[in-house]
DOBA-875080 format. One record per residue (C-alpha): chain; x, y, z. Coordinates in steps of 0.5 Angstrom, whole numbers, plus 500, padded with zeros to 3 digits. Layout:
BEGIN
  kette   c1   c2   c3
      A    X    Y    Z
...
***
This chain:
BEGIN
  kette   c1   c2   c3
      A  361  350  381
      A  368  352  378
      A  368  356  372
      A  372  351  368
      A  367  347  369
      A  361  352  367
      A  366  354  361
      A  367  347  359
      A  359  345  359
      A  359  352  355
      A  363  350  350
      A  360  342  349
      A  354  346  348
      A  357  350  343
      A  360  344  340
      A  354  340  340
      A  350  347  336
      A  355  348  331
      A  355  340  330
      A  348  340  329
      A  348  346  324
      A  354  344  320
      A  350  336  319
      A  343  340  317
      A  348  344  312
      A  352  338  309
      A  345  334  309
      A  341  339  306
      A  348  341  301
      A  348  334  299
      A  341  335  297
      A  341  341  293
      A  347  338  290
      A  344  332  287
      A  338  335  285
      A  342  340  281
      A  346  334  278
      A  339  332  275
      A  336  338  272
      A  343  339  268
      A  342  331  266
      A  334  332  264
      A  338  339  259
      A  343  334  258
      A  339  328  255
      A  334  333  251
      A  339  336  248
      A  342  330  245
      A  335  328  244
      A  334  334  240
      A  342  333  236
      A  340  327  234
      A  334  329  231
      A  337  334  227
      A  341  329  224
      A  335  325  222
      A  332  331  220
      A  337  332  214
      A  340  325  213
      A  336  325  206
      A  340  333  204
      A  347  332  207
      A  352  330  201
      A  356  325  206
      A  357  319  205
      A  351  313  207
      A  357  310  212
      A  358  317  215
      A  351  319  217
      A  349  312  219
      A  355  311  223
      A  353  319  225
      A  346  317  227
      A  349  311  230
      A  353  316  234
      A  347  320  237
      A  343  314  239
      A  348  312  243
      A  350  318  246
      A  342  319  247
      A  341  313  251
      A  348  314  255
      A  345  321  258
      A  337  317  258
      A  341  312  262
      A  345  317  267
      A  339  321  267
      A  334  316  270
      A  339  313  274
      A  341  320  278
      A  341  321  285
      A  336  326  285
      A  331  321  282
      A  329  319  289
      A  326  325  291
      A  321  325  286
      A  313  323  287
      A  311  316  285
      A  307  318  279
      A  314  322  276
      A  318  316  277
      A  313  311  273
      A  313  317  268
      A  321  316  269
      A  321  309  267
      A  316  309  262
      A  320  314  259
      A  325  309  257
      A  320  305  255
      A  317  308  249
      A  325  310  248
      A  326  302  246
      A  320  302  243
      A  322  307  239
      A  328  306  237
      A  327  299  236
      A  320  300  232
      A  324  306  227
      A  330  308  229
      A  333  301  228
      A  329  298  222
      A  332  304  219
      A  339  303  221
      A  338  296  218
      A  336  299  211
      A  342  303  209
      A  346  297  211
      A  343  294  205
      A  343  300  201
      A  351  299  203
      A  352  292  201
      A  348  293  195
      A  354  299  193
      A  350  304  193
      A  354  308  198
      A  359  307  192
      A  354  311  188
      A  351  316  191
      A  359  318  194
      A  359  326  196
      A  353  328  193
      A  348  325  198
      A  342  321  197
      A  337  327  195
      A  342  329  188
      A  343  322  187
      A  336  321  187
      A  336  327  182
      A  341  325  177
      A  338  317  176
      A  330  320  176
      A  332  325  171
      A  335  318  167
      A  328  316  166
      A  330  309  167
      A  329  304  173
      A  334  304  178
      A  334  300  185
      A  336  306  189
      A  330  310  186
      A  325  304  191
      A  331  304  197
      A  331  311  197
      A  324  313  198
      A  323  307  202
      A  329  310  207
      A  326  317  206
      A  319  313  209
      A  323  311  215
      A  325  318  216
      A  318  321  216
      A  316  316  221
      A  322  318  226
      A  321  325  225
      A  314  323  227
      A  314  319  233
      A  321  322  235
      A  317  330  235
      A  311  326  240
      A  317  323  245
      A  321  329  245
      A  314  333  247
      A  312  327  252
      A  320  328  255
      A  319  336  255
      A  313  335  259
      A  317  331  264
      A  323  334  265
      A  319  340  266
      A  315  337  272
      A  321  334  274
      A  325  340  274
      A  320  343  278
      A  319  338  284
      A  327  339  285
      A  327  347  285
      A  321  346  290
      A  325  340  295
      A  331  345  294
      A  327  352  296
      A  323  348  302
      A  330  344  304
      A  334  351  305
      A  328  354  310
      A  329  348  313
      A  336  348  314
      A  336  356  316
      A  331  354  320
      A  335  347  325
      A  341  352  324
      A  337  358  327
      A  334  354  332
      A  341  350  334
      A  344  358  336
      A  339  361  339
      A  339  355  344
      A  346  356  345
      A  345  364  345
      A  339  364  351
      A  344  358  355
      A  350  363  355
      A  346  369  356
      A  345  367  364
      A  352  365  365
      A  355  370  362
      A  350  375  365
      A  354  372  372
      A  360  374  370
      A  359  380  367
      A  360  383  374
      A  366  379  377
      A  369  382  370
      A  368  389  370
      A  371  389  377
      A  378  385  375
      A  377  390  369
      A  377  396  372
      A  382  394  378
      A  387  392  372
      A  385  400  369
      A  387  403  375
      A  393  398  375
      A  396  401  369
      A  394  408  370
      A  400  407  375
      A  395  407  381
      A  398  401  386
      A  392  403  391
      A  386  400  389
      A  385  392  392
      A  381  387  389
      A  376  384  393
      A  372  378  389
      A  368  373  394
      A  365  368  389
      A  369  362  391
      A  371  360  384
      A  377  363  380
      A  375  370  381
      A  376  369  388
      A  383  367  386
      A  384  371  381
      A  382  378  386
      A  387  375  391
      A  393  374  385
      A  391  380  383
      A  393  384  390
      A  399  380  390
      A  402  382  383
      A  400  389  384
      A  405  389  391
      A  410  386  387
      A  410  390  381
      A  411  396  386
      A  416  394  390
      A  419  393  384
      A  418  400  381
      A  420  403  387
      A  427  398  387
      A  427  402  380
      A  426  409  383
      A  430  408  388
      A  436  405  384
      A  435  412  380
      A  436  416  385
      A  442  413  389
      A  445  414  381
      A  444  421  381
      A  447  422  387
      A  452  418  387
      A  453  423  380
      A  452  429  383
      A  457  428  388
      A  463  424  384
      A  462  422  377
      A  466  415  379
      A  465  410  373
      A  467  404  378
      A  462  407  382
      A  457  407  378
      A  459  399  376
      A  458  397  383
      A  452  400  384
      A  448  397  378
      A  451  390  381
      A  449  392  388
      A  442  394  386
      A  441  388  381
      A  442  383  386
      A  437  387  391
      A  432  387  387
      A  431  381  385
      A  434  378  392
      A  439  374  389
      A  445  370  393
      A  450  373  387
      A  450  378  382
      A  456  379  376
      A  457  385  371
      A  460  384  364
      A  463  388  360
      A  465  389  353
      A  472  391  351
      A  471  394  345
      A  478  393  343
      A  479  387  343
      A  473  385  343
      A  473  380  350
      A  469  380  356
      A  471  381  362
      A  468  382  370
      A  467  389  372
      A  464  388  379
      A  462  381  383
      A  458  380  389
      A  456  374  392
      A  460  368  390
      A  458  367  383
      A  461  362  379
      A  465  363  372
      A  462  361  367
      A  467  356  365
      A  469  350  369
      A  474  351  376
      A  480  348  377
      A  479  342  381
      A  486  345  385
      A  483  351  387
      A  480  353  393
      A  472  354  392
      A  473  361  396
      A  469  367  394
      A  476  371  394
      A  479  366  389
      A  473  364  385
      A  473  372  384
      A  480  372  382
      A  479  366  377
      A  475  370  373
      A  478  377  373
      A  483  374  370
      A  481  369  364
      A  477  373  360
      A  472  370  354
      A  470  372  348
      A  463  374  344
      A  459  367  343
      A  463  363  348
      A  461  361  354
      A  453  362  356
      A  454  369  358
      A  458  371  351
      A  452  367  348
      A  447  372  351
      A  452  379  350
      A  453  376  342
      A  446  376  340
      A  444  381  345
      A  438  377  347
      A  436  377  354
      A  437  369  357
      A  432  367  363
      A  434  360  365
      A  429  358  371
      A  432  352  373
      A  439  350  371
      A  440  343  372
      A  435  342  367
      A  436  348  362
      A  443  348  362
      A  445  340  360
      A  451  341  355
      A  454  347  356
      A  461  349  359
      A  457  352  366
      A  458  349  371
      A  453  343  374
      A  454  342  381
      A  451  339  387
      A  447  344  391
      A  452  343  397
      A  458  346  393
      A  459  353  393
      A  459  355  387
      A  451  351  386
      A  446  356  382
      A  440  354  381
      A  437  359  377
      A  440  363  372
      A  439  371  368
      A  443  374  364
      A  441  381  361
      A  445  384  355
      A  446  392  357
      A  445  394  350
      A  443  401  345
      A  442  402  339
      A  448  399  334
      A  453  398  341
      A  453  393  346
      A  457  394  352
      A  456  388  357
      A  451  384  360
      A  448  383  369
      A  448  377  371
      A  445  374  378
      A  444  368  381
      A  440  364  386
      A  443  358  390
      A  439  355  393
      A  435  348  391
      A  429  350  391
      A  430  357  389
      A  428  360  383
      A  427  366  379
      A  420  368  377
      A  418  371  370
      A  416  379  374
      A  425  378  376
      A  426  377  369
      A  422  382  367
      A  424  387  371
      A  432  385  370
      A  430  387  362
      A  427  394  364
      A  433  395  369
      A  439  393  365
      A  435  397  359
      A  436  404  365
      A  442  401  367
      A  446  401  360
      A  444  408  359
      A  447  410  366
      A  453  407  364
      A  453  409  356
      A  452  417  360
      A  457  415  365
      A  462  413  359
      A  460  419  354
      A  462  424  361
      A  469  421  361
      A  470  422  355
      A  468  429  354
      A  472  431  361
      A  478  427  356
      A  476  432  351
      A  476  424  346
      A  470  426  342
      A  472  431  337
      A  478  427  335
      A  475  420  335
      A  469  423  330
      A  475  427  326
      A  478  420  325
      A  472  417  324
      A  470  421  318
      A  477  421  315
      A  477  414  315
      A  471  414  312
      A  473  420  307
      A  479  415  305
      A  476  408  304
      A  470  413  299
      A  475  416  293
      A  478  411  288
      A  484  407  291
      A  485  406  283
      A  483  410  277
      A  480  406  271
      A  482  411  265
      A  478  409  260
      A  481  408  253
      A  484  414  249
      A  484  418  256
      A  489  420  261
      A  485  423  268
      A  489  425  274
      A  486  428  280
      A  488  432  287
      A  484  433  293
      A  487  437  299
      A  482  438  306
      A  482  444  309
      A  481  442  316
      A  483  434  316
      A  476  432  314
      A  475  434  307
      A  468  435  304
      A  470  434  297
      A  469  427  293
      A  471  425  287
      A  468  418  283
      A  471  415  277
      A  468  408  275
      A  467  404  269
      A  459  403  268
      A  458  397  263
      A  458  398  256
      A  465  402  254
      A  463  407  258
      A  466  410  264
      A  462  416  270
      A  467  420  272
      A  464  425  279
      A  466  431  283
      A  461  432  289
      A  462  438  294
      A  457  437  301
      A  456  442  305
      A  458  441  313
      A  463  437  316
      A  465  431  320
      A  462  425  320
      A  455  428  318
      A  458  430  311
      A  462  423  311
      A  456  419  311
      A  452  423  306
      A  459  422  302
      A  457  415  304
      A  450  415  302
      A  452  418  295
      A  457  413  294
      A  453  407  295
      A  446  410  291
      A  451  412  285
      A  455  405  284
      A  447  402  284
      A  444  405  280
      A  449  407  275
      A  449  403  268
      A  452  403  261
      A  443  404  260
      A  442  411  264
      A  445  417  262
      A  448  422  268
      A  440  426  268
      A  438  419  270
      A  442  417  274
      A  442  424  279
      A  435  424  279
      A  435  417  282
      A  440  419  287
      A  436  425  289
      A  431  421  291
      A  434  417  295
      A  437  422  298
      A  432  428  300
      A  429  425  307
      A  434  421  309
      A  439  427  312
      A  438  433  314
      A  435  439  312
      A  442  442  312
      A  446  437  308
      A  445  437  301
      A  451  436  296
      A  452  440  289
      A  454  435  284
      A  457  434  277
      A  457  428  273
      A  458  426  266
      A  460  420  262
      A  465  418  257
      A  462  413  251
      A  470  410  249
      A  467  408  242
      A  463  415  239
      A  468  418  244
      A  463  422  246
      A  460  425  253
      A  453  425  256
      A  453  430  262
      A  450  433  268
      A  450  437  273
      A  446  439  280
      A  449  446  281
      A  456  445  281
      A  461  449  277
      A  461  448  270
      A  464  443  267
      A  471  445  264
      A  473  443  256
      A  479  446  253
      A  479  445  245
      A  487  444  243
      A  486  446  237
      A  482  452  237
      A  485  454  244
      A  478  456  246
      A  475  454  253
      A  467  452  254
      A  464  452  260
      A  459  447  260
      A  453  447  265
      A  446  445  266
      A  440  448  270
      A  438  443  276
      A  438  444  285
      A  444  440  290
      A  442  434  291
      A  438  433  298
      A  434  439  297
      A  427  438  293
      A  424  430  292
      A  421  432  285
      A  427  435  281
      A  428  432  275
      A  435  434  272
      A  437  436  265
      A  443  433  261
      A  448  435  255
      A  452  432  251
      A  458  433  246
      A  463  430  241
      A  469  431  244
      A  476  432  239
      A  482  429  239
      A  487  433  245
      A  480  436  248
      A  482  438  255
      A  476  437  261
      A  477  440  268
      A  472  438  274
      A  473  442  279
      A  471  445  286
      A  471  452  288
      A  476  451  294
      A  481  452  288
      A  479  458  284
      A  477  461  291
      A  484  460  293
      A  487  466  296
      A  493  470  297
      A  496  474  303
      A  494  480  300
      A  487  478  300
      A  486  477  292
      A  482  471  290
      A  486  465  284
      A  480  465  280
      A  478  462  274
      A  482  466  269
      A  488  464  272
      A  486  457  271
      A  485  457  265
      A  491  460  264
      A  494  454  266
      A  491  449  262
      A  492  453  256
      A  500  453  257
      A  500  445  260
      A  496  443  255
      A  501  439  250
      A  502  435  256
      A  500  429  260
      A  493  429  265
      A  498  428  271
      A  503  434  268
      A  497  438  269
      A  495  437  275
      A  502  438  277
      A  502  445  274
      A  496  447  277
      A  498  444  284
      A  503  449  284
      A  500  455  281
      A  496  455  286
      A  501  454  291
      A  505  459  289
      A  499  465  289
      A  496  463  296
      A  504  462  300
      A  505  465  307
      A  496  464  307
      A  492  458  311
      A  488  454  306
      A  480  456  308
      A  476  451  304
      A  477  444  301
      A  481  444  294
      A  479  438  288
      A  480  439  282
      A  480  433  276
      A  484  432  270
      A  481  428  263
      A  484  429  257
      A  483  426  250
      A  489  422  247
      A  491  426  241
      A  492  423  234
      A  498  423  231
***
């Protein structure tokens, strides 16, 4: 017997037991749930019993009106007989004993009996008391006060005889009431407990069906699986040593059934998988004498084609490559007669020499044609049979006598992280010839190899070419470039200049100046240690973070705490930036500031010719995750002077080897200081110039300007 079969008859077995165990569940539930539904109607029915004679009870007493309470015994009576109703009709009533049910009934009984003995005869008298005005008299005082006032009157009055008679009525309800109140008692609690019995017996008896159904189950699977435990353990240990990288081991099962099979499956992928890893260890080894004996790119190219056709034992293989300039594809190498991926002109000859030329010669664009598809989402495309799955597209769908026919189609894109460079792509030609999911697989992990031979072989060109360097400098000036302000927003009453200068192309000073909602403007200096496109990412980085999470809500502290944490982790250890911030209120005309050990903050008050070096404790940014930074703030005056500046400035040096320093800085602010922002920039340029002349710059030079309008 097959398998499939012995699984199959298991699985009806199991159906049938988990039929079986979920009908005795829902029976039993539906049960259970009927007999709850009564127990809470029986509480129901006495508790409205017990309201309505609590309302007989105080009907002499209560100050309402005669037509209030007679409509709110009436009320009661109703409800009362509703819930007796629901009660005695119930779904779970059928589970009770005979004697109970006769109880049930009689039950009602006695209700019509006493209601039509009592109850109503005594509806019918304050009916009478109502017609007779008496309602009228006796208003909100209630019956019991009337009586009261009239009898302490010592005259007769009707009301005295309807009232005693009334309350006569009363007696005898409240009487005969309390009788079929215990007589009710009695049943529901007989009642409630037959239910709870049913409900206890029927659980065990569902545990029990449900018990059983499984245990069958069991005992019928146990055998079966006992039979296969052996047959499994064999394909698992096989498939154990297969992933140990062991390809030795056979798998002989003799069971006629699909284990026999399977063994047989077995020891035909365990060949193909080694052929294939040889193929791979082979292509790595003809890749790496190739490179020790001439490192030729063109090579190089060849070979990845050459061996991808071979290990597939394709009829035609193609490789494309990206030009990352112009962002075309075009044909490296091609062997075979592999067909353009766009329609061939009908007057070309379909000759392997002009098919190759054709496509040498008409480069695609990414997302065009199938294989500009596949580069473009760098996602591998395995088309299996290509008369069907390529239907609509500019690939050409031929008869299989034509030259250019393809059956089957892989196309893998040779990508790395944030680059992709091209894409393999091989062919089979004849009718019946397909790829199978093992090539498919196997190209993705050779084209993952081959992307990374010809990644090497590009970034071996390029240092032999010595390109490298200069590319990363470009790239971190550009960067550098696109950070800094293309405008500056001067807030109002301020004029603000700034300058920079690299000492070696790529600067590691940054300035920012942005508004930040609410009237208010940052302005920051930043020096990162490091150089290159390192320091221009965290430059980056820094930017990014600061325009995000700065606002006209958060002060300068705030802010570069935010961004320390978001920086520290993310870069290495041996990047971090010392940083300066404040922000400018333009309507108290005051600054908040901050500072993450940078040079002090720089104010000149005009008017006292006095200069404050303002500062706050705090690390560089990117060095400690916890660091909470500290904040001042200050009033500024009219004509008020503030210099940001790096110490590429005041460490400037001259030929003699002196130091610029900050006195000198100073200096010149003070003899400048009746001018525009831009003219003091403009003089501290050119002190500085003029103290290193005839000297090379060693480090980075920023400096920024704020000045306070002054009030004339």
């Amino acid at each position: 017997m097959k398998i499939r079969t012995k699984l199959s008859i298991i699985e009806a077995l199991l159906v049938l037991g988990v039929l079986i165990a979920l009908s005795v569940v829902i029976f039993f539930t539906s049960t259970i749930i009927a007999l709850k539904d009564f127990e809470m109607l029986s509480e129901r029915s006495l508790s409205s019993l017990e309201q309505l004679s609590v309302r007989m009870d105080s009907l002499m007493t209560t100050n309402s009106r005669i037509t209030v309470e007679k409509a709110r015994i009436e009320f009661g009576i109703d409800k009362f007989e509703q819930e007796l109703n629901d009660f005695v009709s119930a779904r779970g009533a059928r589970f009770l004993s005979k004697r109970q049910t006769s109880e049930l009934q009689q039950t009602v009984g006695w209700w019509n009996q006493l209601s039509t003995w009592y109850y109503q005869p005594a509806l019918d008298h304050m009916d009478l008391m109502i017609d007779q005005r008496m309602d009228r008299l006796v208003g909100d005082r209630g019956l019991f006060q009337t009586f009261l006032v009239i009898s302490q009157e010592g005259k007769p009055h009707p009301f005295l005889a309807a009232y005693q008679t009334l309350k006569n009525y009363q007696l005898l309800i409240m009487d005969n009431t309390e009788t079929f109140k215990t007589r009710m008692d009695k049943l529901i609690g007989e009642t409630n407990l037959r239910a709870n019995t049913i409900i206890t017996a029927g659980t065990r008896i569902a545990i029990a069906i449900i018990a059983c159904s499984l245990l069958i189950t069991i005992i019928l699977t146990s055998r079966f699986s006992t039979q296969m435990a052996k047959r499994i353990r064999l394909v698992g240990e096989a498939m154990s040593v297969i992933s140990r990288g062991d390809f030795s081991n056979e798998l002989t099962i003799r069971s006629r059934d699909e284990f026999e099979e399977l063994s047989k499956n077995y020891n035909a992928l365990k060949d193909q998988l080694k052929e294939k890893l040889d193929s791979v260890l082979d292509f790595m080894f003809r890749i790496g004498s190739l490179q020790a004996q001439d490192p030729d790119p063109e090579a190089v190219l060849a070979l990845v084609v050459e061996s991808a056709v071979e290990n597939t034992e394709a009829d035609a293989g193609a490789l494309f490559l990206v030009d990352e300039t112009s962002k075309s594809i075009y044909v490296s190498d091609i062997i075979g007669m592999f067909p353009p991926p766009y329609p061939f002109p009908e007057r070309l000859p379909r000759q392997k020499q002009e098919v190759d030329e054709y496509i040498r010669n008409k480069p695609f664009g990414l997302g065009e044609t199938i294989i500009g598809e596949c580069i473009a989402s760098a996602e591998p495309c395995f088309f299996r049979n290509c008369s069907q799955e390529l239907e609509g597209t500019t690939f050409p769908l031929l008869e299989d006598d034509d030259p250019l026919y393809v059956s089957s189609l892989i196309i893998v894109p040779l990508s790395l992280p944030g680059r992709i460079l091209g894409a393999i792509a091989v062919a089979r030609r004849g009718k019946t010839s397909h790829f199978s999911d093992l090539d498919f697989t196997h190209m993705r992990t050779f084209a993952d190899y081959a992307a990374l031979t010809i990644d090497n072989i590009y970034n071996y060109t390029e240092l032999i070419e010595r390109r490298e360097i200069q590319r990363e400098i470009e790239i971190a000036a550009r960067i550098q470039k696109d950070l800094l302000p293309k405008r500056i927003s001067e807030p109002k009453g301020t004029s603000i200049a700034t300058y920079s200068k690299a000492a070696k192309g790529v600067s590691g000073d940054y300035y920012d100046i942005f508004p930040i909602g609410k009237g208010k403007t940052a302005v920051v200096i930043c020096d990162v240690v490091g150089k290159g496109v390192p320091a221009a990412m965290l430059m980056v980085m820094i930017r990014t973070i600061l325009r995000l999470t700065a606002s006209g809500d958060r002060k300068p502290a705030q802010i570069l705490t935010f961004l320390n944490r978001g920086i520290t982790g993310k870069i290495g250890v041996d990047h971090f930036a010392t940083m300066g911030m404040f922000a400018y209120d333009e309507q108290e005309k005051r600054i908040y500031f901050s500072n993450a050990a940078h040079l002090p903050l720089l104010i000149y008050r005009k008017g006292t010719g006095v200069f404050i070096e303002m500062d706050t404790p705090g690390l560089p940014i990117g060095i400690e995750a916890g660091e909470h930074y500290k904040q001042r703030q200050f009033q500024t005056i009219s004509g008020d002077i503030l210099i940001f500046y790096t110490d590429g400035v005041t460490e400037t040096r001259s030929k003699e080897g002196r130091e610029y320093g900050l006195e000198a800085l100073k200096s010149v602010v003070r003899s400048s200081a009746q001018l525009s922002a831009s003219k003091i920039a403009e003089r501290i340029k050119e002190d500085i110039d003029r103290f290193a002349q005839g000297t090379s710059q060693h480090d980075d030079q920023t400096f920024l300007i704020m000045k306070i309008a002054e009030i004339t």
